[in-house]
VOBA-1610 file (N, C-alpha, C; in pm, whole numbers, padded with zeros to 5 digits, always signed):
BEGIN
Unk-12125+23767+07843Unk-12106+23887+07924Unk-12120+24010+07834Unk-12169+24105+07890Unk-12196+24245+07782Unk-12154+24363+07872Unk-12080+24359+07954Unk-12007+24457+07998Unk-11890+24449+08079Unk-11790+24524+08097Unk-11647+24501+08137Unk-11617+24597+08209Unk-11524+24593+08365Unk-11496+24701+08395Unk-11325+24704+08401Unk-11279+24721+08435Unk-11120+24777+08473Unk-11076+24765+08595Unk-10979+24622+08621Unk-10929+24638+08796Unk-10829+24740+08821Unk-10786+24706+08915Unk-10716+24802+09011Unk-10544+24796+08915Unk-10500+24681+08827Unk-10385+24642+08777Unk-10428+24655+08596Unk-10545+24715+08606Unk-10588+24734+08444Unk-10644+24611+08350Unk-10633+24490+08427Unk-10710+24394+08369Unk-10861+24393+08357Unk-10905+24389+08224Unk-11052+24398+08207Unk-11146+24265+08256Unk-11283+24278+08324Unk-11315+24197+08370Unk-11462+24221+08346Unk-11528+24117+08309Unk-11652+24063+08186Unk-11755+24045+08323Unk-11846+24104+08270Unk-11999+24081+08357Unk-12122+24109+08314Unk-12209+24079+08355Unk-12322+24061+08328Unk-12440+24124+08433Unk-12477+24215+08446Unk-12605+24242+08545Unk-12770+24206+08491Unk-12802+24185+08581Unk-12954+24136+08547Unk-13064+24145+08688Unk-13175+24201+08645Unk-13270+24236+08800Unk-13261+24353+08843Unk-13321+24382+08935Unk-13332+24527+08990Unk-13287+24539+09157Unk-13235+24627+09169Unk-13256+24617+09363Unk-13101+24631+09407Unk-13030+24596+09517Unk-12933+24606+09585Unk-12848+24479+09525Unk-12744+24548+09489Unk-12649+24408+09384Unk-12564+24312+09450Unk-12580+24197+09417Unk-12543+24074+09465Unk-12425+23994+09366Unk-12303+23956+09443Unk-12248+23939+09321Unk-12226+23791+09322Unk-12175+23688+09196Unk-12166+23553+09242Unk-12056+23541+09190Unk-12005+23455+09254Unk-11806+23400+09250Unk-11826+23245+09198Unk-11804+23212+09118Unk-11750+23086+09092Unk-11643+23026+09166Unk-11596+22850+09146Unk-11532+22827+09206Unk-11413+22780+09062Unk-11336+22678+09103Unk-11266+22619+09016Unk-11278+22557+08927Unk-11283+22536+08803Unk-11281+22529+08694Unk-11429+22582+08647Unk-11438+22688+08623Unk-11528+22736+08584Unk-11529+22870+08579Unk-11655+22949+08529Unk-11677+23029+08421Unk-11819+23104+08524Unk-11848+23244+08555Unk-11973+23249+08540Unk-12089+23209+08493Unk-12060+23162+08418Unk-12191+23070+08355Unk-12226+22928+08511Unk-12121+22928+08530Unk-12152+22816+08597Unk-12266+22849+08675Unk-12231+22963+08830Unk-12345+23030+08893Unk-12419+23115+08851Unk-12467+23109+08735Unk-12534+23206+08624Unk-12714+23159+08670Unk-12726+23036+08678Unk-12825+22965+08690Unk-12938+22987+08861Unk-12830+23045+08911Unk-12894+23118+09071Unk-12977+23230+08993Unk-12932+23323+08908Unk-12989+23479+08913Unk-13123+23412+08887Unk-13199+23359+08863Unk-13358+23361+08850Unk-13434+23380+08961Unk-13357+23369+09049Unk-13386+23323+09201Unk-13330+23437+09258Unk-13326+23570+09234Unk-13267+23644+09335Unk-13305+23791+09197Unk-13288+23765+09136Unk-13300+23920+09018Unk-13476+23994+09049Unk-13593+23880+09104Unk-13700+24001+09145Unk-13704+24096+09233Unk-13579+24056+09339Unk-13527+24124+09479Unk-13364+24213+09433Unk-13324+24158+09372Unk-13192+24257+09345Unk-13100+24198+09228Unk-13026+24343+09187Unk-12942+24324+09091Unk-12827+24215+09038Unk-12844+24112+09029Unk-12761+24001+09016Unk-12638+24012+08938Unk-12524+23983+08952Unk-12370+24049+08862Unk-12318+23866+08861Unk-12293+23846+08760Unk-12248+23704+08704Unk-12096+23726+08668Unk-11981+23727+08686Unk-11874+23783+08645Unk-11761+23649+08608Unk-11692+23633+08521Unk-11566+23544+08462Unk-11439+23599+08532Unk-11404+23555+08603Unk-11320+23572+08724Unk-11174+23590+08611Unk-11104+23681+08652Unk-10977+23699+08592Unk-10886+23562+08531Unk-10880+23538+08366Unk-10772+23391+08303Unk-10909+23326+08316Unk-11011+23318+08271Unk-11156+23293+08261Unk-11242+23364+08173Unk-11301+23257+08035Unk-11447+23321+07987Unk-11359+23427+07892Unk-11454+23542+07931Unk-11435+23711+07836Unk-11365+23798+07947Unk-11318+23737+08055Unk-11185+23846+08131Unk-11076+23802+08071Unk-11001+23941+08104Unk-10835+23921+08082Unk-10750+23852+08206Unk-10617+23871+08171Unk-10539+23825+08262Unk-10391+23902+08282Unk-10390+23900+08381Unk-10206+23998+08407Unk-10156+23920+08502Unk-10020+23910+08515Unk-09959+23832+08552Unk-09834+23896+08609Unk-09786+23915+08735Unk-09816+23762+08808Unk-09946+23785+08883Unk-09986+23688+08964Unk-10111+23646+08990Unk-10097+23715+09126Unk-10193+23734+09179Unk-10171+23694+09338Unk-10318+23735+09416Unk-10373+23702+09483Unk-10480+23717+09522Unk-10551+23817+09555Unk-10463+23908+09603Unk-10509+24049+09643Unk-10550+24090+09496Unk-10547+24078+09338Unk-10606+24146+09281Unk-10715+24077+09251Unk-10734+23949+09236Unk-10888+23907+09271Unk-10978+23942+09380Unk-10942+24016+09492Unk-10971+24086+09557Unk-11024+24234+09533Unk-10948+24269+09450Unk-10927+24396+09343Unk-11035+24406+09255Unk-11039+24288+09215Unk-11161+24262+09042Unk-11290+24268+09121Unk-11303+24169+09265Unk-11417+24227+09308Unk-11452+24401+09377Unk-11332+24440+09436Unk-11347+24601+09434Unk-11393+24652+09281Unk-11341+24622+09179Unk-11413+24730+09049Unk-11581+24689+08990Unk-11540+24542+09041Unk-11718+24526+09006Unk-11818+24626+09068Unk-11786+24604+09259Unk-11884+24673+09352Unk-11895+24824+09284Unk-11798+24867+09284Unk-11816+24986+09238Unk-11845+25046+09091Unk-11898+24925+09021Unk-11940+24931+08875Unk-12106+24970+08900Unk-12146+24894+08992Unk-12233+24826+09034Unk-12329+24897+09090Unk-12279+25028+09175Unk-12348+25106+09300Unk-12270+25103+09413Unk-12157+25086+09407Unk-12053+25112+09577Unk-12056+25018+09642Unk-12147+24966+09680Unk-12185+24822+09735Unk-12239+24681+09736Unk-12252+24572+09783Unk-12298+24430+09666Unk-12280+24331+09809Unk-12404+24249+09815Unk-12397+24128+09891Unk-12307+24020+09790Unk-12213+23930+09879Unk-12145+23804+09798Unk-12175+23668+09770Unk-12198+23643+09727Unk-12217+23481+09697Unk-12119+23387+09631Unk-12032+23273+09686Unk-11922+23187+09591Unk-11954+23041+09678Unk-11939+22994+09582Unk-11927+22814+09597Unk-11776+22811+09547Unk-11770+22699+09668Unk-11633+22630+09702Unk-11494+22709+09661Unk-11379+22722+09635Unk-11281+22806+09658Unk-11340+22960+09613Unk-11444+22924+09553Unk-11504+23103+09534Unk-11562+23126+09679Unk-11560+23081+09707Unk-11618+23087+09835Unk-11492+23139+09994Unk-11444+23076+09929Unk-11240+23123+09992Unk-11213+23268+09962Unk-11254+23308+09836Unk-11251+23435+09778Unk-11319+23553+09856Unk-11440+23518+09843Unk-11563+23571+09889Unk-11506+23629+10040Unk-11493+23517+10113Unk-11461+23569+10271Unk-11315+23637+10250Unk-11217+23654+10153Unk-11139+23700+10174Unk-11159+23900+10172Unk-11244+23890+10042Unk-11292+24006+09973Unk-11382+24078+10115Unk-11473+23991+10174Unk-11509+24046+10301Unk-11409+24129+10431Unk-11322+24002+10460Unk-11261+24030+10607Unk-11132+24188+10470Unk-11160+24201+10356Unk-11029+24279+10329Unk-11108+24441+10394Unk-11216+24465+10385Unk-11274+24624+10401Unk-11353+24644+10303Unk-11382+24569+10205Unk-11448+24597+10065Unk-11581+24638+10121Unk-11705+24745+10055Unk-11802+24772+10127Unk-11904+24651+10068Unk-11944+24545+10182Unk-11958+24422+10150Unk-12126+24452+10240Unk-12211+24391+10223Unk-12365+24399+10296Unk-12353+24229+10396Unk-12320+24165+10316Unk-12333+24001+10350Unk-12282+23932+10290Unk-12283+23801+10335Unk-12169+23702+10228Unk-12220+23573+10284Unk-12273+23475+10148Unk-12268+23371+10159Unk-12195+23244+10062Unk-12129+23179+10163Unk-12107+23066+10109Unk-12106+22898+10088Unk-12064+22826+09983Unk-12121+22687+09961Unk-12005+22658+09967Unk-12014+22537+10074Unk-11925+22446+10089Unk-11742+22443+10053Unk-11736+22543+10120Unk-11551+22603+10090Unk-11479+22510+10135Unk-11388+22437+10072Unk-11336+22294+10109Unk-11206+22287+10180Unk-11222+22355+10352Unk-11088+22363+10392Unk-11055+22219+10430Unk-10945+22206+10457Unk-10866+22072+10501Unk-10904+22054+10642Unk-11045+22003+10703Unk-11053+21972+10854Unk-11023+21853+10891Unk-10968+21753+10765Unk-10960+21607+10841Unk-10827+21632+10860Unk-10775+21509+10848Unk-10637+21420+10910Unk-10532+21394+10853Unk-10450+21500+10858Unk-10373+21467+10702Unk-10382+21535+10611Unk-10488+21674+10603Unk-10518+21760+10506Unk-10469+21849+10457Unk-10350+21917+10582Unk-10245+21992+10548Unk-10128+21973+10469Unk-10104+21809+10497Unk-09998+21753+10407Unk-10066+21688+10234Unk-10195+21676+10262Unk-10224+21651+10129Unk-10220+21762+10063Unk-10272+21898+10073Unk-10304+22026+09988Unk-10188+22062+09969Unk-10037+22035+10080Unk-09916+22072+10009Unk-09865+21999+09908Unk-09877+21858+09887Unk-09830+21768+09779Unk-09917+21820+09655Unk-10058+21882+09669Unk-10154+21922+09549Unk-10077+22037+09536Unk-10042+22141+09580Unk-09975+22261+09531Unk-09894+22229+09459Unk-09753+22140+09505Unk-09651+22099+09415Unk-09652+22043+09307Unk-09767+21921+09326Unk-09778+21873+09179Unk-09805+21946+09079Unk-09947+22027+09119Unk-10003+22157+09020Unk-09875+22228+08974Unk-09825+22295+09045Unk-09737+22403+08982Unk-09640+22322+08910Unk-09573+22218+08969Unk-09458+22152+08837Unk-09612+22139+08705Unk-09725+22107+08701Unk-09765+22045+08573Unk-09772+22169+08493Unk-09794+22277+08553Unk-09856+22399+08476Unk-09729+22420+08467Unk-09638+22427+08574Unk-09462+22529+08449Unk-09390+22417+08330Unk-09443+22297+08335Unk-09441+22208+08249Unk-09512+22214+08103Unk-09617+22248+08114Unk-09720+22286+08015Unk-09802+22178+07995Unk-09843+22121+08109Unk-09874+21973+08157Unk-10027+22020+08162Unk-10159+22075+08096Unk-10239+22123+08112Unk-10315+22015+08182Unk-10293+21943+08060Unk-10404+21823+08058Unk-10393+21738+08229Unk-10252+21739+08233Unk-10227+21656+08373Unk-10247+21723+08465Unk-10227+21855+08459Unk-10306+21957+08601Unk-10495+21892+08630Unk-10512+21906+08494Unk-10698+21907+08473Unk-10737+21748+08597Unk-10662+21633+08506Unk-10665+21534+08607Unk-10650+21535+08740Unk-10501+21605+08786Unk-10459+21602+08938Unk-10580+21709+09051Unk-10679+21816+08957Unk-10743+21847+09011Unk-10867+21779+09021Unk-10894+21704+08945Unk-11021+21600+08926Unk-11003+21509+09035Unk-10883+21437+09035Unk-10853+21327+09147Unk-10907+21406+09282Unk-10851+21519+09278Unk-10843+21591+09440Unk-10995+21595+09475Unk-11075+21618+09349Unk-11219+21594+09380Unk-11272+21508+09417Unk-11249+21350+09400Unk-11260+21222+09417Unk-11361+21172+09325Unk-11306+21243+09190Unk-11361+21196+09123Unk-11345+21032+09077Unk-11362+20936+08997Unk-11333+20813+08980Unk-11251+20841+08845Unk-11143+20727+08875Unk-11033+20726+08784Unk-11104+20688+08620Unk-11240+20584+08624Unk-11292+20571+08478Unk-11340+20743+08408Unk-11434+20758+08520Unk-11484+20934+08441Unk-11357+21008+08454Unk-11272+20992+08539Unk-11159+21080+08462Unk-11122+21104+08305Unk-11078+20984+08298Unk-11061+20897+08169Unk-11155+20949+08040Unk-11248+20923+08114Unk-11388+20948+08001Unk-11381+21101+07983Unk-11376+21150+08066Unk-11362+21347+08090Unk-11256+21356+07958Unk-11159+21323+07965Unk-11032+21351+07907Unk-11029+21339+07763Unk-11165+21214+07689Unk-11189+21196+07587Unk-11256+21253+07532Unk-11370+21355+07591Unk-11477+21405+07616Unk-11460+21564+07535Unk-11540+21606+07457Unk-11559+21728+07363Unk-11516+21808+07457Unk-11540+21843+07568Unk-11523+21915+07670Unk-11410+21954+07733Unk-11291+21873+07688Unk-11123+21869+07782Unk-11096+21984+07696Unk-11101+22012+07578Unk-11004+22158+07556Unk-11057+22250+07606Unk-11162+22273+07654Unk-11222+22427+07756Unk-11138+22380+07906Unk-11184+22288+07935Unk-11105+22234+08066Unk-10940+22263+08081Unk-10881+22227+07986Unk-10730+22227+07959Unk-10769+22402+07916Unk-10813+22455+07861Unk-10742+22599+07856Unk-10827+22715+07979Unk-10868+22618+08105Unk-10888+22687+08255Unk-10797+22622+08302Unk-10726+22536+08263Unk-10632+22500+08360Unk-10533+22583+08455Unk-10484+22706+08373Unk-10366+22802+08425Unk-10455+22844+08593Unk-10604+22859+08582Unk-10647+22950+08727Unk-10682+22804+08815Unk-10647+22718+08797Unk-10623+22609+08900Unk-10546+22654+09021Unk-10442+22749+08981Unk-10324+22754+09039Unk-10401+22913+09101Unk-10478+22983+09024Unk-10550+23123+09127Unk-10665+23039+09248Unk-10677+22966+09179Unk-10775+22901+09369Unk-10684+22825+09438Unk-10583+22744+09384Unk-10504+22720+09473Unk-10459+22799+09578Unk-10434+22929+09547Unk-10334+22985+09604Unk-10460+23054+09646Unk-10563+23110+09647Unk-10725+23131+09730Unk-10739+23073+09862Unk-10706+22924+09861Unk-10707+22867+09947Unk-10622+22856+10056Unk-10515+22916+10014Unk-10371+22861+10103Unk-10376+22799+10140Unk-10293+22712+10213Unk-10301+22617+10345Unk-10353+22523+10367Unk-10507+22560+10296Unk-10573+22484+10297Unk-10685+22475+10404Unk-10624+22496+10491Unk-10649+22513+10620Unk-10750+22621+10671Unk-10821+22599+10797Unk-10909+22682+10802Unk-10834+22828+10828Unk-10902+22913+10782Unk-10864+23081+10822Unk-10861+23122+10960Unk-10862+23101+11047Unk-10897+23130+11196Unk-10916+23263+11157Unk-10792+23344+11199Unk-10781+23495+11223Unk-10843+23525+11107Unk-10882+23495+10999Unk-10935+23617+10913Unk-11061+23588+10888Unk-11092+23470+10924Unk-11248+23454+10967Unk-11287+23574+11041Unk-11240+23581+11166Unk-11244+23620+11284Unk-11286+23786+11259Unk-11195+23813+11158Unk-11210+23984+11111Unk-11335+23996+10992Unk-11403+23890+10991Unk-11514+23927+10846Unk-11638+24023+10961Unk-11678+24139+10911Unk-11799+24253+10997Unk-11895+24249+10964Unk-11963+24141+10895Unk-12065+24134+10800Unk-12138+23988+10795Unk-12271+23990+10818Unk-12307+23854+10864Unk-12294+23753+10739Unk-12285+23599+10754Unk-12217+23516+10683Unk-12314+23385+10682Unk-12347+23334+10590Unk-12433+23234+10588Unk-12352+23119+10509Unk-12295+23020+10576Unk-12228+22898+10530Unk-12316+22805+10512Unk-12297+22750+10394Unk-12391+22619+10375Unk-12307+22532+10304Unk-12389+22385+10325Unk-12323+22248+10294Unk-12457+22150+10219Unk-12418+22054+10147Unk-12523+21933+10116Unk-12551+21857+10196Unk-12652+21799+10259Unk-12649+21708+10367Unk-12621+21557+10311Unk-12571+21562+10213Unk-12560+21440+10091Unk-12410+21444+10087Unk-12326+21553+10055Unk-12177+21582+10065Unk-12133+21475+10230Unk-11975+21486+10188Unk-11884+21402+10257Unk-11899+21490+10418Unk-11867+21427+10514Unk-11868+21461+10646Unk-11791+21577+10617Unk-11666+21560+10610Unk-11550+21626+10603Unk-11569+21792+10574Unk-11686+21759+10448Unk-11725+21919+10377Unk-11805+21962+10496Unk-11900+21907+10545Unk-11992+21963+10594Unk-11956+22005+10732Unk-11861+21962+10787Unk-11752+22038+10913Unk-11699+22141+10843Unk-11637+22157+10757Unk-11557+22250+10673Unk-11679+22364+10701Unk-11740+22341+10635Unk-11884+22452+10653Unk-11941+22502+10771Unk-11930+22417+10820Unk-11942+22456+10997Unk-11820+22548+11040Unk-11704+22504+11041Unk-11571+22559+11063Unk-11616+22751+11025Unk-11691+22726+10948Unk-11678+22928+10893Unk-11774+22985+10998Unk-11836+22930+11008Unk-11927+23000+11117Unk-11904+22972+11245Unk-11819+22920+11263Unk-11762+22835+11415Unk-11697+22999+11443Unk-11612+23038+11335Unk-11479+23152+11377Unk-11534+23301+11318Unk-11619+23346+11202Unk-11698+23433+11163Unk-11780+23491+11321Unk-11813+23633+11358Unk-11827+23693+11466Unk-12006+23699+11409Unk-12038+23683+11284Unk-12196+23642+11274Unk-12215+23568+11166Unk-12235+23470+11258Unk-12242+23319+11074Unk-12363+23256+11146Unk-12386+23167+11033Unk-12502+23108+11017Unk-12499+22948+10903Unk-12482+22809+11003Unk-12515+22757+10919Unk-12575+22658+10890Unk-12643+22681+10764Unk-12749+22562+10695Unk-12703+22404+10594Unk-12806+22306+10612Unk-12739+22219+10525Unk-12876+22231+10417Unk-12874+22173+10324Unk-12947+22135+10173Unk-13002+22005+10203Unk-13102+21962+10238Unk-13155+21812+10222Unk-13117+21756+10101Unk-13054+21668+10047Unk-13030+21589+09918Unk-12889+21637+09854Unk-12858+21750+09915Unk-12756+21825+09795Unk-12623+21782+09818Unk-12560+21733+09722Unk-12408+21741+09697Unk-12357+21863+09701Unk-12148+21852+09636Unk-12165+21994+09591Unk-12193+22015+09480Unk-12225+21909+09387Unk-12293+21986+09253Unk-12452+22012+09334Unk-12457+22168+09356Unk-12544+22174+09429Unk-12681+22258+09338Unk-12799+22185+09356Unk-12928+22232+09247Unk-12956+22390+09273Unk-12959+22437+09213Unk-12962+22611+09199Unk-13140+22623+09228Unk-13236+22539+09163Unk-13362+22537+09235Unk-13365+22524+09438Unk-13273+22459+09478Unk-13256+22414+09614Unk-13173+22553+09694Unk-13075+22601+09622Unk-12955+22695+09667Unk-13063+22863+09651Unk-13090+22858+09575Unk-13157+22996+09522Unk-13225+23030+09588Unk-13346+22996+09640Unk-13437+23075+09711Unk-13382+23054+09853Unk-13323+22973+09918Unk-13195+23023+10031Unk-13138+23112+10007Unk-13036+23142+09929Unk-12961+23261+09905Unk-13068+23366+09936Unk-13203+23384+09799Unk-13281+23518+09840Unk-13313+23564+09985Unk-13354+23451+10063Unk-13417+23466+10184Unk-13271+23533+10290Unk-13181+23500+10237Unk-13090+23481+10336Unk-13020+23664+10357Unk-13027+23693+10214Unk-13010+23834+10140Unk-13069+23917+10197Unk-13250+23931+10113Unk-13309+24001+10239Unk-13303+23997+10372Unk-13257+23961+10450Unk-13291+23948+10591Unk-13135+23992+10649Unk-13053+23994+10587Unk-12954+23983+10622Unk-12876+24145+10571Unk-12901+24198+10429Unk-12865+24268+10344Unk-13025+24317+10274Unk-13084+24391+10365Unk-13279+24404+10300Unk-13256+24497+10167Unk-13300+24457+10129Unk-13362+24501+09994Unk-13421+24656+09985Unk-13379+24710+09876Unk-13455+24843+09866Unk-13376+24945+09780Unk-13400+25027+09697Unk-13340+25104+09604Unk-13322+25024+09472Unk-13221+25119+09408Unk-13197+25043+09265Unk-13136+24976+09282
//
């Protein structure tokens, strides 16, 4: 990241612009880093300004504490306005929770799309995401990093061997020191549960998408946003999981941008 702006609570927050045109910003989801959706901007920077940002306790941002969502809400207010006043959204999965929150708040938003935001539509989903809150927060006021990293891996369905293997893996001390913002998408998500009412208040058209390869479950979830959103739209990915191919996601996103949020100016 090579530039930083200042939220609303004085925490500095790391970004990156790249491309020309009407700025688009991308949200990561959980455990991760801008870098992660870093790999879209190729696919959207000949049409507009692309902003890659390390979400607050992430990367080259800071962190203030206590947490609470409204200033991730906040961090995206200082970007937009780093930016040019205004910015189409883009987040996969609890960034994606973000994203529509940052919308339905008043932020001057063009459009918003998102990948596969993983509310609880099955059977039992409300009582599972409350047992995941509890566990999380005892591991993290524990200093249980490592066992947060797992209990969020499980929730993924991931398999108990690559857990294992993850854990041995060069890779667990970056993992273990994102562990603390486990607990900022947790609490992104609330409930778990779908948003009804604040779906309901997003003013800005919304393009939900899913893998047609992903679990049923997600791909209702994805439906669910545009079911209650007052202009949604949604698409599936032939082949795609949610590790979803940025060659496949990208030139969707562009198309979806222009047409939705047209293009034009710096």
């Amino acid at each position: 990241m090579d530039k930083k702006t200042i939220s609303g609570d004085g925490t500095p927050i790391a970004y990156r612009r790249t491309g020309r045109g009407p700025a688009v910003i991308l949200v990561s989801g959980a455990m991760s880093t801008g870098a992660t959706v870093a790999p879209l901007a190729p696919f959207l920077e000949d049409r507009f300004s692309v902003v890659v940002y390390d979400r607050r306790g992430r990367g080259e941002s800071g962190d203030t504490r206590p947490y609470a969502v409204a200033r991730e809400v906040e961090d995206l207010a200082a970007l937009i306005e780093a930016v040019g006043g205004q910015a189409a959204l883009y987040g996969i999965s609890s960034g994606g929770a973000l994203v529509l929150r940052a919308a339905a708040s008043g932020l001057p938003v063009r459009a918003a799309a998102v990948y596969e935001v993983p509310f609880a539509v099955y059977e039992g989903g409300a009582e599972e995401r409350a047992e995941y809150t509890e566990r999380l927060t005892e591991a993290l006021a524990e200093g249980r990093r490592g066992d947060a990293v797992e209990l969020f891996l499980r929730a993924t369905g991931l398999a108990e061997a690559m857990i294992q293997g993850a854990r041995r893996s060069p890779m667990w001390p970056g993992m273990e020191t994102l562990a603390p913002s486990l607990a900022y998408d947790d609490a992104v998500m609330g409930d778990g549960l779908v948003p009804e009412e604040l779906l309901a208040s997003v003013p800005v058209p919304v393009l939900s998408i899913a893998g047609d390869a992903s679990p049923d479950w997600m791909r209702r979830a994805a439906r669910a946003v545009t079911d209650h959103v007052p202009q949604g739209v949604y698409r599936e990915l032939a082949g795609q999981t949610h590790m979803v191919d940025p060659h496949e996601l990208g030139p969707v996103l562009a198309e979806f941008f222009s047409t939705a949020a047209p293009t034009g100016g710096d």
